[in-house]
N, CA, C and O atoms as CSV, one atom per row, in Angstrom:
chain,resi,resn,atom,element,x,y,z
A,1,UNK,N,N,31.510,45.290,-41.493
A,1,UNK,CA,C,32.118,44.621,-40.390
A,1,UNK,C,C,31.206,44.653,-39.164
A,1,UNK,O,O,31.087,43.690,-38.407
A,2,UNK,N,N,30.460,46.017,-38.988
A,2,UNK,CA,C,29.815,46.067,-38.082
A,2,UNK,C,C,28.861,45.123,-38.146
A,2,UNK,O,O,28.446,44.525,-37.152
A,3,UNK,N,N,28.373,44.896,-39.561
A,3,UNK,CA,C,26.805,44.084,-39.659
A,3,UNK,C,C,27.055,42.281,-39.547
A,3,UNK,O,O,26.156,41.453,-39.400
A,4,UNK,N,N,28.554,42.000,-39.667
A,4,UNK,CA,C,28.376,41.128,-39.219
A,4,UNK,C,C,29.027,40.419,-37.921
A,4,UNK,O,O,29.107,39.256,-37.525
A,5,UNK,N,N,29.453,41.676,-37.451
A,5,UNK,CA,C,29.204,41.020,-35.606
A,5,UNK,C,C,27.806,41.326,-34.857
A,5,UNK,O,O,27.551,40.940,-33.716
A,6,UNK,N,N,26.680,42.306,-35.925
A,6,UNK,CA,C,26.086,41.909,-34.930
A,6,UNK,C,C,25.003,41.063,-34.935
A,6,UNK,O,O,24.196,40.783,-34.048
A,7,UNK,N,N,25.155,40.563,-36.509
A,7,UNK,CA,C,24.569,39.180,-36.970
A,7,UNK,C,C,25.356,37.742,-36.022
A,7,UNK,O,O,24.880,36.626,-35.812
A,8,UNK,N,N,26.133,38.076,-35.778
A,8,UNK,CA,C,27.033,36.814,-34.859
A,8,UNK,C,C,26.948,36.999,-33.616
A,8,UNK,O,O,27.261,36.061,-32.883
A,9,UNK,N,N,26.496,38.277,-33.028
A,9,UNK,CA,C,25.902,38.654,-31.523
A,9,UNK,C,C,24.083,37.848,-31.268
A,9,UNK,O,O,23.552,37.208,-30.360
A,10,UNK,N,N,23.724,38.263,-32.401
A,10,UNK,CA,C,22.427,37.485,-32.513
A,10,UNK,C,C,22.434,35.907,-32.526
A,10,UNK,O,O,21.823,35.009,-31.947
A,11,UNK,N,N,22.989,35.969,-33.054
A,11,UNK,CA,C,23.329,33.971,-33.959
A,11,UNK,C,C,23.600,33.581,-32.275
A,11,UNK,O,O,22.902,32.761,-31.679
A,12,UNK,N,N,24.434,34.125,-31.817
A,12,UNK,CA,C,25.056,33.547,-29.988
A,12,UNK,C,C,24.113,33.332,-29.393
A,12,UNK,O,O,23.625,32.325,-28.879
A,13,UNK,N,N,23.700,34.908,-29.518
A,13,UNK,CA,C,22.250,35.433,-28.321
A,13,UNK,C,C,21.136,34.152,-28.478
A,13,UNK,O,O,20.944,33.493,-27.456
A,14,UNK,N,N,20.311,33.728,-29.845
A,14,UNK,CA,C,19.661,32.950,-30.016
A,14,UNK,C,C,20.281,31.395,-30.025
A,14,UNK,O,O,19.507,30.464,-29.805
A,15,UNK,N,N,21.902,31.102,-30.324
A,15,UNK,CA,C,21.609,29.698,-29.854
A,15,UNK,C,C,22.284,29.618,-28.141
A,15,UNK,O,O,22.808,28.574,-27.753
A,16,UNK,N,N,22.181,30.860,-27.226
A,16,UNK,CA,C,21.792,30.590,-25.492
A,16,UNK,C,C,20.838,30.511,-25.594
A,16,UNK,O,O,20.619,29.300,-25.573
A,17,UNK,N,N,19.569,31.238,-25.762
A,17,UNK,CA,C,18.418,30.897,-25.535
A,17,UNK,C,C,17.639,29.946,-25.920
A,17,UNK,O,O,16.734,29.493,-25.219
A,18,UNK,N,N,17.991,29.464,-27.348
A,18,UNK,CA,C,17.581,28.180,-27.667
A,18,UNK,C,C,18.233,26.649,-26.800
A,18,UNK,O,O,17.516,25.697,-26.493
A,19,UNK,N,N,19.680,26.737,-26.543
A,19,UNK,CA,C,20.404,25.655,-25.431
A,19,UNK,C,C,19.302,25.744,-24.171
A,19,UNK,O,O,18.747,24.705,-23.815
A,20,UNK,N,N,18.996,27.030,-23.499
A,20,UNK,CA,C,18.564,27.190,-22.284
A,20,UNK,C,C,17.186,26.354,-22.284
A,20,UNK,O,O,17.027,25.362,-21.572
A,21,UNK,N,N,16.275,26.829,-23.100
A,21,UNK,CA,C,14.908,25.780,-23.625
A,21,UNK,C,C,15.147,24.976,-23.505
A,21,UNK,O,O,14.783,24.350,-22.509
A,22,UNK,N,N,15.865,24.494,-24.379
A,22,UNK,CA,C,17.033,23.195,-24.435
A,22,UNK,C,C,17.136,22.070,-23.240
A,22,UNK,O,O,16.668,20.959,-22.991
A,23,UNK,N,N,17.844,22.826,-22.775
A,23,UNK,CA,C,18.586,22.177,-21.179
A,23,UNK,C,C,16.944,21.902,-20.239
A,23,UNK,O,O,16.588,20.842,-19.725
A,24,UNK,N,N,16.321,22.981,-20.249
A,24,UNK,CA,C,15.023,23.375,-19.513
A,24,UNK,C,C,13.807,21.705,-19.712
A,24,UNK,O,O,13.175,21.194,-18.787
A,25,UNK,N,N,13.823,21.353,-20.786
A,25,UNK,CA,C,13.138,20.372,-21.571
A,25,UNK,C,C,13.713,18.889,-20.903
A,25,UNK,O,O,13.283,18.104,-20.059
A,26,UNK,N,N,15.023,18.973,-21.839
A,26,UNK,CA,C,15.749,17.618,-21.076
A,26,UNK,C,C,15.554,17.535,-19.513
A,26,UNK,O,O,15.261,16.429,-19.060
A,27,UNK,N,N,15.676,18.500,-18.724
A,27,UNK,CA,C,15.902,18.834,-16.799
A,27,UNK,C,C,14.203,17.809,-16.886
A,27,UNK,O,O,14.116,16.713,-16.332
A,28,UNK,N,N,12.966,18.474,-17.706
A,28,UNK,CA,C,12.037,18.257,-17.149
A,28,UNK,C,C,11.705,16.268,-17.609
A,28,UNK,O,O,11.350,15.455,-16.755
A,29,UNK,N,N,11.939,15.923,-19.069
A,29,UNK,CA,C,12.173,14.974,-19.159
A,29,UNK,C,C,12.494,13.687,-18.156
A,29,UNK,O,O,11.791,12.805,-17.664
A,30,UNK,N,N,14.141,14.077,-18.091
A,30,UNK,CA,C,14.880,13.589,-16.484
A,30,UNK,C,C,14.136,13.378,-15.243
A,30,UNK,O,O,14.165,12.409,-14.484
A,31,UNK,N,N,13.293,14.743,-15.159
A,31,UNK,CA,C,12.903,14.084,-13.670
A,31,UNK,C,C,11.504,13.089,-14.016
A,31,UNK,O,O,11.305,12.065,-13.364
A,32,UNK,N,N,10.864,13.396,-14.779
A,32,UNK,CA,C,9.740,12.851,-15.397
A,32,UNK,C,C,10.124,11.048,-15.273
A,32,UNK,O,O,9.491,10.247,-14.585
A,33,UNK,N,N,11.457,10.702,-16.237
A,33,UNK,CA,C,11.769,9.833,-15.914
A,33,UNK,C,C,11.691,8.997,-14.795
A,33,UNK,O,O,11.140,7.934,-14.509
A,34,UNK,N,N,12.594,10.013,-14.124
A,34,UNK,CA,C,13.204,9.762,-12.306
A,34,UNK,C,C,11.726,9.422,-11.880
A,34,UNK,O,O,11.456,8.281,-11.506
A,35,UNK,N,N,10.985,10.188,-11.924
A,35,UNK,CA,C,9.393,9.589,-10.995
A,35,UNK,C,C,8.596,8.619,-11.739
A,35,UNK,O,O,7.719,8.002,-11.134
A,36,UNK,N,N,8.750,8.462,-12.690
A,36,UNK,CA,C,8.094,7.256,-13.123
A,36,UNK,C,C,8.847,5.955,-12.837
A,36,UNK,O,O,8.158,4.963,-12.599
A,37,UNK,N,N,10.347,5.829,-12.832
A,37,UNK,CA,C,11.246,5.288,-12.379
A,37,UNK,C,C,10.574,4.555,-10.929
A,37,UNK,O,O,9.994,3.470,-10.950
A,38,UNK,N,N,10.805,5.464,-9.574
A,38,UNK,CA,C,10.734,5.215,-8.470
A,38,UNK,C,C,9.611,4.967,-8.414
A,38,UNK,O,O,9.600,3.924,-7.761
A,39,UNK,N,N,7.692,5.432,-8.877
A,39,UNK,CA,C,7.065,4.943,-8.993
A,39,UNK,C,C,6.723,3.186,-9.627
A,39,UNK,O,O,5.740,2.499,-9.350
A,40,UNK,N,N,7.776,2.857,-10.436
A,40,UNK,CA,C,7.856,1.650,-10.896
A,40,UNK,C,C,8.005,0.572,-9.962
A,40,UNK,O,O,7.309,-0.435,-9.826
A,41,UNK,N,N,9.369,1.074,-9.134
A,41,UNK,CA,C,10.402,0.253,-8.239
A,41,UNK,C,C,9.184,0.269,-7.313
A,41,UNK,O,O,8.513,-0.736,-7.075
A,42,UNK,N,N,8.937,1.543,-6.784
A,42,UNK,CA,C,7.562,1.284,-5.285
A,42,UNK,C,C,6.743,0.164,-5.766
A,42,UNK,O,O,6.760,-0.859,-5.081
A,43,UNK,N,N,6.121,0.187,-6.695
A,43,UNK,CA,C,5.233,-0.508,-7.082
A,43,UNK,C,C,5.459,-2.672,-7.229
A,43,UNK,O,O,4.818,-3.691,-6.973
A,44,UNK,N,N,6.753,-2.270,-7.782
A,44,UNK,CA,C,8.004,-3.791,-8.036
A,44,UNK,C,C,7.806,-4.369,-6.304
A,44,UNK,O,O,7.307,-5.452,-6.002
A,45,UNK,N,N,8.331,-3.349,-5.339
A,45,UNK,CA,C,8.510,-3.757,-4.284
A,45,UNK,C,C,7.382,-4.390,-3.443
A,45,UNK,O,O,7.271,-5.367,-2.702
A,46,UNK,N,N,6.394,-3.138,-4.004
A,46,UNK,CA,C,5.286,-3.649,-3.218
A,46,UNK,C,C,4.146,-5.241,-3.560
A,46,UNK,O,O,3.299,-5.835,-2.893
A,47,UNK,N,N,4.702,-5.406,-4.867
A,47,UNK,CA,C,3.921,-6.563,-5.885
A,47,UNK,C,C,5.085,-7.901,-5.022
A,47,UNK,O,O,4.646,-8.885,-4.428
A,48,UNK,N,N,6.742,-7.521,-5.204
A,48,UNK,CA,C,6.972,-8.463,-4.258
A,48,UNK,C,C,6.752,-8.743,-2.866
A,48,UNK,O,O,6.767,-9.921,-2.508
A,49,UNK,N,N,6.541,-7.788,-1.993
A,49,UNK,CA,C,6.003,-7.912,-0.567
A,49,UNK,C,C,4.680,-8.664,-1.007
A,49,UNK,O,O,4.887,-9.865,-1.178
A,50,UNK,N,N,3.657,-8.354,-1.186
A,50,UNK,CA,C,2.208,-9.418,-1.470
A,50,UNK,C,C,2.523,-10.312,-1.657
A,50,UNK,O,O,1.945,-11.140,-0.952
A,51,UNK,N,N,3.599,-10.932,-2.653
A,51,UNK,CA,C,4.159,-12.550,-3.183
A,51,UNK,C,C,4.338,-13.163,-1.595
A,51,UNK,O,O,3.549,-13.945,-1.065
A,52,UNK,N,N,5.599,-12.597,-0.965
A,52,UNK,CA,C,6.099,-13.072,-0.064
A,52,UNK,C,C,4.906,-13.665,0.862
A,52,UNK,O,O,4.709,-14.765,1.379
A,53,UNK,N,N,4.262,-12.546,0.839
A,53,UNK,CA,C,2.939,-12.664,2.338
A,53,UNK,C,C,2.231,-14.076,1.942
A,53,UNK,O,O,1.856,-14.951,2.723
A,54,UNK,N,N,2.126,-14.061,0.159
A,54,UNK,CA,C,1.344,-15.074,-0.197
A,54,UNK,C,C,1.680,-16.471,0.052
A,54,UNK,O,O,0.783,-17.292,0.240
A,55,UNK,N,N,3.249,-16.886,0.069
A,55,UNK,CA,C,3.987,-17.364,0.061
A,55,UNK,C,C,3.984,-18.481,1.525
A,55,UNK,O,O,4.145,-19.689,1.696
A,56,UNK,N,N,3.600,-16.834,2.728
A,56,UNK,CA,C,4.328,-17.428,3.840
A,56,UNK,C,C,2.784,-17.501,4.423
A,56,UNK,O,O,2.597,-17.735,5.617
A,57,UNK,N,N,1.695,-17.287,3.511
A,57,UNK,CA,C,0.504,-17.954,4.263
A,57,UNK,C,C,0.079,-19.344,3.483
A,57,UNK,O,O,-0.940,-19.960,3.796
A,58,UNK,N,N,1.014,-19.792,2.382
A,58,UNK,CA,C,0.589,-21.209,1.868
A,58,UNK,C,C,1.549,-22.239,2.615
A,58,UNK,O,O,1.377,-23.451,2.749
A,59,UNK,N,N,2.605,-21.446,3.068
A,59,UNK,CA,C,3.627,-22.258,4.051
A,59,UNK,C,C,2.912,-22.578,5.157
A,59,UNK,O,O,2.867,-23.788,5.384
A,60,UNK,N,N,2.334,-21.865,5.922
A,60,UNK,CA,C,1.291,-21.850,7.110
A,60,UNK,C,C,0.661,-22.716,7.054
A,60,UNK,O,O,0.727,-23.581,7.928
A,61,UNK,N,N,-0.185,-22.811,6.007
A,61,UNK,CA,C,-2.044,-23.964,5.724
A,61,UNK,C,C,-1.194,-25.069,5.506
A,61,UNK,O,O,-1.210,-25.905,6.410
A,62,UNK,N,N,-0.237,-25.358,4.258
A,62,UNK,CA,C,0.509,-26.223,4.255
A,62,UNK,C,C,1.032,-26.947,5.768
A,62,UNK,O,O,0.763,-28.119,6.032
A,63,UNK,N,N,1.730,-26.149,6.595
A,63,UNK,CA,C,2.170,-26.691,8.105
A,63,UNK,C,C,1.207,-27.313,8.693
A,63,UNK,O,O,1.266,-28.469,9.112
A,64,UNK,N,N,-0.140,-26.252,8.781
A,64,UNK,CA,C,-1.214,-26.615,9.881
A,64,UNK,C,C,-1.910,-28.063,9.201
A,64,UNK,O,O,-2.261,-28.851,10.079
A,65,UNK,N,N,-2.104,-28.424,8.114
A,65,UNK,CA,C,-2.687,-29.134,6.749
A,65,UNK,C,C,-1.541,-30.675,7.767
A,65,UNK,O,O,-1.834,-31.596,8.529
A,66,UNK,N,N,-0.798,-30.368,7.411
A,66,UNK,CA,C,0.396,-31.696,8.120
A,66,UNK,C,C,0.331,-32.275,9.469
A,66,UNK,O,O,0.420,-33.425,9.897
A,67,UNK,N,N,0.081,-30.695,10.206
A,67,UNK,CA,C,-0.408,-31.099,11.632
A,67,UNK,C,C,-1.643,-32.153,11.485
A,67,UNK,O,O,-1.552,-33.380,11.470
A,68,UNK,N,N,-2.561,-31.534,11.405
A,68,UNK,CA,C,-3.689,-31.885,11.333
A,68,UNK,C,C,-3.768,-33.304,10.860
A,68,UNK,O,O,-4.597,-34.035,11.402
A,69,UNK,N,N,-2.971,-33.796,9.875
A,69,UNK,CA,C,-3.123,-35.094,9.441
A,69,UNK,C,C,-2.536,-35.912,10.084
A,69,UNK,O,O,-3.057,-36.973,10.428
A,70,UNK,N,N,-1.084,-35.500,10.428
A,70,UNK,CA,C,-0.838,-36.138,11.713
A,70,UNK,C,C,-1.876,-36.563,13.195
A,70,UNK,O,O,-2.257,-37.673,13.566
A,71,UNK,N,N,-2.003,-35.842,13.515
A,71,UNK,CA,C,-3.114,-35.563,14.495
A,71,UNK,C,C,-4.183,-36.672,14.245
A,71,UNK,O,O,-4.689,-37.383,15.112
A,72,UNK,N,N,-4.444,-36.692,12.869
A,72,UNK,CA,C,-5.552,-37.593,12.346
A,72,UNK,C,C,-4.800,-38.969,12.419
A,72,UNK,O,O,-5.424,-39.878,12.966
A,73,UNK,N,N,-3.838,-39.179,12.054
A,73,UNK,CA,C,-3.070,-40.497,11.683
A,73,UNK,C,C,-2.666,-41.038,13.035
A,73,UNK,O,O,-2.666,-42.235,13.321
A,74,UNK,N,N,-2.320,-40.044,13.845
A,74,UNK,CA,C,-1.899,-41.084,15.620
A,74,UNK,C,C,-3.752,-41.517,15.995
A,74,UNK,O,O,-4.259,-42.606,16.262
A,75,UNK,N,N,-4.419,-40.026,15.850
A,75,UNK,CA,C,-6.114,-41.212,16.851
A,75,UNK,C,C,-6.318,-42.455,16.094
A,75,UNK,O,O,-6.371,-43.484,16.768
A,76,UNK,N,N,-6.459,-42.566,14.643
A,76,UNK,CA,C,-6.779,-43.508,13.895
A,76,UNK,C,C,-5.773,-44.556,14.260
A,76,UNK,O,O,-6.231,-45.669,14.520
A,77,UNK,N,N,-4.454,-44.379,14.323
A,77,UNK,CA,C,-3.198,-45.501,14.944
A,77,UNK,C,C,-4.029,-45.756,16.302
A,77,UNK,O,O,-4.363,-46.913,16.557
A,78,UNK,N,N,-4.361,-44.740,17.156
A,78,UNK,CA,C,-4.380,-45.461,18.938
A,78,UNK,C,C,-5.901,-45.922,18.684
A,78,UNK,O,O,-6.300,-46.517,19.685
A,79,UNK,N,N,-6.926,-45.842,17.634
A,79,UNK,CA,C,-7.956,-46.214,17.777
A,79,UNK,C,C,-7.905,-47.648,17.298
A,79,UNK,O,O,-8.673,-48.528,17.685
A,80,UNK,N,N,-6.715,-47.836,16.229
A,80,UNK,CA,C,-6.538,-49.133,15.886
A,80,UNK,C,C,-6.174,-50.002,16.978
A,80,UNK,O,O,-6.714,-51.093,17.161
A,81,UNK,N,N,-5.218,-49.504,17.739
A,81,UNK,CA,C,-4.438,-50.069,18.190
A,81,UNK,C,C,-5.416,-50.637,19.932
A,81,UNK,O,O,-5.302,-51.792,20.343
A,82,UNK,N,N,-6.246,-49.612,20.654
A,82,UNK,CA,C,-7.362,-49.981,21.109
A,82,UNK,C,C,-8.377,-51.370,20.891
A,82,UNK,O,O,-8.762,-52.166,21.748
A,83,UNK,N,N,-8.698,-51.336,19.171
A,83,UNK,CA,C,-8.912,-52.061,18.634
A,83,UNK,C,C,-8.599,-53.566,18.179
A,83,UNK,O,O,-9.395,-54.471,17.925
A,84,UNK,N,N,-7.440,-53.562,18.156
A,84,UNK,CA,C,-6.618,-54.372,18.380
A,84,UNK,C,C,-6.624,-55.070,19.446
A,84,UNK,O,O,-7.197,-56.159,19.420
A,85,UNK,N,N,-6.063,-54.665,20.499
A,85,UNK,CA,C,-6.248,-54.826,22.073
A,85,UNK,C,C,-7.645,-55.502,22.099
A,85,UNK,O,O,-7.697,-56.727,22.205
A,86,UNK,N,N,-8.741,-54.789,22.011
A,86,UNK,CA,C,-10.279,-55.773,22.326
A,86,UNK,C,C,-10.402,-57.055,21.937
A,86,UNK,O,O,-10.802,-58.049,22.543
A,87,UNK,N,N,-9.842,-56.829,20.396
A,87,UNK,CA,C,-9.627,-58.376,19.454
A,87,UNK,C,C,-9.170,-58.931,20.080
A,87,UNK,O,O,-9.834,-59.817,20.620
A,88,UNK,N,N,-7.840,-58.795,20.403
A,88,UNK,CA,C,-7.131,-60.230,21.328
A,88,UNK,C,C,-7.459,-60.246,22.774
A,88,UNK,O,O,-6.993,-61.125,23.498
A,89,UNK,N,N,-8.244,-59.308,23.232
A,89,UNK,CA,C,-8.769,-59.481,24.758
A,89,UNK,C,C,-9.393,-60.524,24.352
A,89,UNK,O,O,-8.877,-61.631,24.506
A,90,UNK,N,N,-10.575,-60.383,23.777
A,90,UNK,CA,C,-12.042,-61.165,22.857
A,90,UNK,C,C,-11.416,-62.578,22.918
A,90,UNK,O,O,-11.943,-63.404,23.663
A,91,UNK,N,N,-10.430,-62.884,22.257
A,91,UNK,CA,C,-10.203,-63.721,21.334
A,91,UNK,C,C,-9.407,-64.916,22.703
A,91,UNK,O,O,-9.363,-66.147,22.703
A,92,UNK,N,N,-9.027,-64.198,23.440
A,92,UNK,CA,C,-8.347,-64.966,24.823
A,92,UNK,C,C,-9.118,-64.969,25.913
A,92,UNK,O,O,-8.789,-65.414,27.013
A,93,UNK,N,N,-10.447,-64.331,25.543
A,93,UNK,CA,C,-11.490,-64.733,26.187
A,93,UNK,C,C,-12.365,-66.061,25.869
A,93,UNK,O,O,-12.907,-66.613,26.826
A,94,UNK,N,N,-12.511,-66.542,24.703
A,94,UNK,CA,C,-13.164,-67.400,24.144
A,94,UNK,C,C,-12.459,-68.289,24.207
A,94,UNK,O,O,-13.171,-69.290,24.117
A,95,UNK,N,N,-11.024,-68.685,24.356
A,95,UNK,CA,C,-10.133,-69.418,24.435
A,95,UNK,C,C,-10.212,-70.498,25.712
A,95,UNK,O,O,-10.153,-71.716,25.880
A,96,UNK,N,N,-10.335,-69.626,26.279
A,96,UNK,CA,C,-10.812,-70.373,27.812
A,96,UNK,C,C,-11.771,-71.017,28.158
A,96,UNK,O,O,-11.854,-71.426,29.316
């Protein structure tokens, strides 16, 4: 009777210490996880911040790109339109 409680004192004793390993392993796992995790997300976040930036400097060139052609399209209009004007100055000059 004695020999086998203290075969069942042992059997306990070794599966706490084996759970404790146990538990000890999974804990380290978990956080292992956890930081590769948040290292992921930092990384997610930061790959979308660059997009955005990229984003809002093709919006920019794009804007300035419009200006600019505008800009180009009124001198070329008032240079026509100058142009124009000489023609029929010219043309009501010779008339006379």
């Amino acid at each position: 009777m004695a020999v086998g409680a203290i075969i069942g004192a042992a059997v306990s004793i070794g599966k706490g210490i084996f759970g404790f390993f146990k538990g000890r392993k999974q804990k380290k796992a978990q956080k292992k996880a956890e930081e590769q995790y948040k290292k992921e997300q930092t990384e997610l976040q930061a790959a979308m911040e660059r997009k955005m930036e990229q984003e809002r400097q093709i919006a920019m060139m794009q804007q300035q790109q419009a200006v600019e052609k505008k800009a180009q399209t009124n001198k070329l209009m008032m240079l026509g339109g100058g142009g124009l004007a000489l023609a029929l100055l010219f043309m009501s000059k010779k008339k006379k």
